[in-house]
N, C-alpha and C positions, 0 to 999 in steps of 0.2 A: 722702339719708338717712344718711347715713355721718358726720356729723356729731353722730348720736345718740351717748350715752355707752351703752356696750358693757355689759351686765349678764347675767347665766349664772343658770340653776335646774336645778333638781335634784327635777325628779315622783320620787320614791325610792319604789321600788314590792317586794311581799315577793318578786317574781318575775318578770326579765323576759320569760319565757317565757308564764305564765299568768298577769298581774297580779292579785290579788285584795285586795289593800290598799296605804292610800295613806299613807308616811308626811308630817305636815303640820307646817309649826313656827309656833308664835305668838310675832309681834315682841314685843319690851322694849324699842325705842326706834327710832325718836325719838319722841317724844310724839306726834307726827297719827297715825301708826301704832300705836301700843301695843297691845295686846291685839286685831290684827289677824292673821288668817293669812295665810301664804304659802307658795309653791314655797322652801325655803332654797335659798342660791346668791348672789350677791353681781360688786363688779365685776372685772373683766377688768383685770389689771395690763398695763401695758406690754410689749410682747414678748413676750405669755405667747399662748397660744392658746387657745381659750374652753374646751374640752375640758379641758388643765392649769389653765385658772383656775376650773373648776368643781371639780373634784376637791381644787384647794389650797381653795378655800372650802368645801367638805363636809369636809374634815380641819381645819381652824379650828372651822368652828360646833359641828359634832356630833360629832369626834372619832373620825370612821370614815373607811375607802377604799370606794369608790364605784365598782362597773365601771358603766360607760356605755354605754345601749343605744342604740335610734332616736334622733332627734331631732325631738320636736312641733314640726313648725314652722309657725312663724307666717305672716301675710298680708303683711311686711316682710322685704328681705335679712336684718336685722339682727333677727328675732323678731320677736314683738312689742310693740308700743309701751306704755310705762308710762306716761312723763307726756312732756310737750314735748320733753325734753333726754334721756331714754334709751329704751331699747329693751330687752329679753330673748328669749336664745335658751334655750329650755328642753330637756332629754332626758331621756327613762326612765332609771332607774336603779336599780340591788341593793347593797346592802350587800354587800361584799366579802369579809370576814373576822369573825371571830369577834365584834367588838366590841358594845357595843351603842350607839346613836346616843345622846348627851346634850344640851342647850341649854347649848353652853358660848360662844359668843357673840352678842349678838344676837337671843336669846328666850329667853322662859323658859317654854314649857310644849313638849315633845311629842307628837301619839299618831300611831295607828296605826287607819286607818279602811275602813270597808267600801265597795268601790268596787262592789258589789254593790246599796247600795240609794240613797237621797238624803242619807244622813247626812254626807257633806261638803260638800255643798251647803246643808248648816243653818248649818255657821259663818259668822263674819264674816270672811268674807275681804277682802283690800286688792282693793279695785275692780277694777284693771288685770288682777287674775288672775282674773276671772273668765272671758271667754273663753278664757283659758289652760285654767282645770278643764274647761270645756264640751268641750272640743276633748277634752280628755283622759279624757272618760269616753267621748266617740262612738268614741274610738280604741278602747277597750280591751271593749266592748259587745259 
């Protein structure tokens, strides 16, 4: 499996201690995806280590630092599986510092949601994350 292309997210939650909201971003491209939700997080550059490529990707898309908690992991070494050719390792995560998070690459809508009731499980999220959310609410339950 190691052949997958390496991809990172980022469950960005208000707490990692007692998580009680989830932040969630909706893609702006590419067009199959468009107005899909997702974990934000992106791929793993060369030589970087997923931890540093998740954190450089939450500093591109939303313009915050990110401390990094657990890590959800998937039913694969390498996360899990998106489509034929990649993979995601996802981990809890807080907002670090003062900032507030924006859609500055890669979507255009933010919120912040209750992981208290089913109301993230009403959007349209991108298919693959679905097990991802599941797994992520039984964690936090």
């Amino acid at each position: 499996m190691s052949n997958l292309k390496q991809i990172v997210g980022a469950a960005i939650v208000d707490s990692l201690a007692a998580p009680s909201r989830l932040l969630v971003a909706r893609r702006s491209a590419p067009p199959s995806l468009a107005g899909m939700w997702e974990f934000p997080g992106g791929k793993v550059e060369p030589g970087e280590t997923c931890e540093a490529g998740l954190e450089r990707e939450i500093r591109e898309e939303l313009g915050v630092a990110v401390t990094l908690g657990s890590e959800l992991e998937g039913p694969l070494e390498q996360g899990w599986q998106l489509n034929p050719g990649a993979a995601m390792r996802v981990w809890f995560a807080e907002i670090a510092d003062e900032g507030v998070p924006e859609p500055l690459e890669d979507h255009d809508e933010l919120r912040w949601l209750s992981l208290e009731t089913e109301e993230v499980l009403e959007l349209d999220w991108i298919p693959a994350d679905y097990p991802i959310l599941r797994e992520l609410l039984r964690r936090v339950s």
